[in-house]
N, C-alpha and C positions, 0 to 999 in steps of 0.2 A: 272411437271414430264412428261416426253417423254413414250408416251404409244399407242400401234395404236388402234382406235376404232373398234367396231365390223360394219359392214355395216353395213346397215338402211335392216332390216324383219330376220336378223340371229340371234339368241336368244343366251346370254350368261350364259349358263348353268352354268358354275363353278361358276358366283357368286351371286348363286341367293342362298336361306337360308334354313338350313336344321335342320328339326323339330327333330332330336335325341339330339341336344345339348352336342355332344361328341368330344374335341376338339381333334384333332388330334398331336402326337409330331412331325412327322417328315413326310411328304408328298414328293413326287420328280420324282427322274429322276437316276438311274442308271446303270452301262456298256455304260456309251455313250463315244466313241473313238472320239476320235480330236485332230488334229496339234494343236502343240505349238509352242512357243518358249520360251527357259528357260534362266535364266541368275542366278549365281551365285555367289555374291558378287557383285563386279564391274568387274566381267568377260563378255568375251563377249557372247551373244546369241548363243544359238543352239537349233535347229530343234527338235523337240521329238515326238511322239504321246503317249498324254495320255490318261487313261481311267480315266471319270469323273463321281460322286456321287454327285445331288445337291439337295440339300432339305429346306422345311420350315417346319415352325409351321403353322399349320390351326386353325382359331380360330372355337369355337364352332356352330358359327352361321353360318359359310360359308359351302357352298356346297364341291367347290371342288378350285385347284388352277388351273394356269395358265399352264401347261407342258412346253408349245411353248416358253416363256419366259423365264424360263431356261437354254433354249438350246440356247436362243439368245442371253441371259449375256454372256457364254463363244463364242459364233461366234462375238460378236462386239469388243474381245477381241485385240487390234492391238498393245500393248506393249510389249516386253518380260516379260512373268511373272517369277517370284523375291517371296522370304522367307517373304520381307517387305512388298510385292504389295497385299500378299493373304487380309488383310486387306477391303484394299482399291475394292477388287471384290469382295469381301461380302456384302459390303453397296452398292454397285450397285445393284447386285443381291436383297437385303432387299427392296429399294427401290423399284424396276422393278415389285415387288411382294407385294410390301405394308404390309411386315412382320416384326414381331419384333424378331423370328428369325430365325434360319436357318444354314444350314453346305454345305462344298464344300471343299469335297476332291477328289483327283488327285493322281496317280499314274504312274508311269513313269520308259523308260532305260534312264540313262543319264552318258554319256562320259566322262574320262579324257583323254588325252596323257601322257602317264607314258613311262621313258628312263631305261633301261636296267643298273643294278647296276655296269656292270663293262662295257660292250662293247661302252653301251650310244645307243644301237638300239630304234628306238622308236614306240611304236603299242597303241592301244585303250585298254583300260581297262571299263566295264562296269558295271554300279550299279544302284542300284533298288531305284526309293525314292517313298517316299508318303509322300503328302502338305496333310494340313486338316487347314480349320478354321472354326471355331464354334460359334458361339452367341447363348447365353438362355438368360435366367433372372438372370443367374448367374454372366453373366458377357462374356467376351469375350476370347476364348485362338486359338492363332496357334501355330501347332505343327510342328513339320517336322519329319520325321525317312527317316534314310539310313540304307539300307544292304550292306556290305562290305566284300568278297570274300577273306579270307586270308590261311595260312596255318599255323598248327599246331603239334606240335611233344611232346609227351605225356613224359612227366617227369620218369614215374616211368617203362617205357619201358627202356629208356636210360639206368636207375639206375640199373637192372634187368638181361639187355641182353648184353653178350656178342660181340654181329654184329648188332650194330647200335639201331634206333629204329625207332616202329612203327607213322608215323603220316598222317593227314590229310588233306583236305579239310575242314574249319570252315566256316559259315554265322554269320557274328558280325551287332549285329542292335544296331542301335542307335535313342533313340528318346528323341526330345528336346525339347523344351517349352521356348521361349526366354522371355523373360523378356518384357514391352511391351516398342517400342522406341528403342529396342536393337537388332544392327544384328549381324548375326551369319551366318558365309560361311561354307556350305556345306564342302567344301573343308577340311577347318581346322576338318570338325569332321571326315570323311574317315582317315585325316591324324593320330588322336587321336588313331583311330581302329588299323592301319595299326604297328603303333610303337608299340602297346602293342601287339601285335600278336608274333608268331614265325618267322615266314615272310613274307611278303608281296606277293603279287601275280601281275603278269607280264603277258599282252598279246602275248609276244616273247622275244625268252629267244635262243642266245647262248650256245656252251656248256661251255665258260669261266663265265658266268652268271648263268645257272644252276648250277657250283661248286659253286657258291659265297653264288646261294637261299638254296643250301641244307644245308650244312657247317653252313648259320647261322641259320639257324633251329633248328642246331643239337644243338648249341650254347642257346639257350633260349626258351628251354623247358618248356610248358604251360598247365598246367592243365585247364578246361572250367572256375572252380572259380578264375585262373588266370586272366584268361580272364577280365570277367563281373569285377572284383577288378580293376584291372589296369584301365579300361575304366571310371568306378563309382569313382573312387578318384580323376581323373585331372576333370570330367565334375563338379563334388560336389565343387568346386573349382570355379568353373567361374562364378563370379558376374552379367553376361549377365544372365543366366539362372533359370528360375522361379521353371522349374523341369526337370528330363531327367527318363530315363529307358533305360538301358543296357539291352543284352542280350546277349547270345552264343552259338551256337549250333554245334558240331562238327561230322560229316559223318564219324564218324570211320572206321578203315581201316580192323580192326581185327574182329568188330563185325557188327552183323548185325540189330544194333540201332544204335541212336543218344546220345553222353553225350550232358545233357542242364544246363544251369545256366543263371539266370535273378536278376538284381537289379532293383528294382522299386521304384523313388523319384520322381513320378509324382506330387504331392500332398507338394507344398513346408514347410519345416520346421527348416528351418535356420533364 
């Protein structure tokens, strides 16, 4: 193992031994901001910065850990990191730290190019993810979740009113658990979001594209338990995945709260 010594008369406090004999769960490093570069699927790379969480287990005997090491697993970092690769920096990280275990999650914006439904204009669209991968004694899980920006038009408005009806702005979270050996793009799960919504959302929009988004809005009318259902039944469905958790949160337009609904199949039972 590649590890730098301490010079000859500097004393290495963290790993000298400490008489409380209290092991610690989770030790580390968090809010550290740093470039990346992400790749999704077999897409190509892009640039991001993200905020990193990285931690181990201390056993009872040791003082303290390494910080500096930490921060040095993700700066030696020179591949695009990948849903697949979280894996593969975790056992570096275990290593680096001589731990058996330890989490490293990441948070991030990350980009599509999305084309306008009718005109074909085309602008950025943006969305929130968080990577995590985790080792205990239990075993090993990476996770992924996306937030996905859609919009929503309330059923029983429609049903009600006379002159149209009211809707919103929704945040649809998706969180996934693959299977292990099994990838899963990003992409396809925004996609999952986006179809079960009322409509999708566009970084620029025409007014022949604005009739197109509102019109089918009007057209598929979604309550929040709409929502979290349509998302929970195609993911409960995919053989790639060990567990997932839906969610839905809609910024109503009429009141001054949020309606919310959550399915939770982290915990698989199929």
């Amino acid at each position: 193992m590649n590890r730098p010594e301490s010079p000859p008369g500097i004393p290495d406090v963290q790993s000298r031994p400490d008489a409380r004999e209290l092991a610690i769960d989770r030790v580390g490093i968090r809010g550290l901001r740093y470039p990346i570069r992400f790749a999704d699927g077999g897409g190509e790379a892009q640039s991001t910065i993200a905020i990193f969480g990285v931690y181990v287990a201390l056993p009872a005997e040791r003082k303290g850990t390494h910080m500096s090491r930490l921060v040095a697993v993700i700066d030696e970092q020179r591949d695009p990191l990948t849903v697949d690769g979280l894996g593969a920096l975790l056992d570096q990280m275990l290593a680096r730290l001589e731990a058996t275990e330890g989490r490293i999650e990441m948070e991030f914006p990350w980009f599509r190019e999305k084309t306008a439904p009718v005109t074909g204009v085309r602008s950025m669209m943006d969305y929130e993810v968080k990577l995590c991968a985790d080792q205990t004694a239990a075993g090993r899980t990476i996770a992924a979740t996306v937030i996905v920006p859609v919009m929503s038009l309330c059923p029983s408005s429609k049903a009600i009113a006379d002159y149209g009806a009211h809707n919103q702005r929704s945040h649809l979270t998706l969180s996934i658990v693959p299977r292990a050996g099994e990838a899963v793009a990003l992409a396809d799960i925004v996609a999952i979001a986006e179809e079960e919504s009322s409509c999708e959302l566009y970084g620029l929009l025409k007014r022949a594209d604005e009739k197109y988004v509102t019109e089918r809005a009007y057209d598929r009318p979604r309550f929040v338990e709409d929502l979290v259902r349509g998302m929970a039944a195609r993911l409960s469905v995919d053989s790639r995945l060990a567990g997932f958790r839906v969610a839905a949160e809609n910024f109503e337009s009429i009141h001054n709260h949020s309606a919310y609904a959550e399915i939770d199949r982290s915990v698989e039972t199929r």
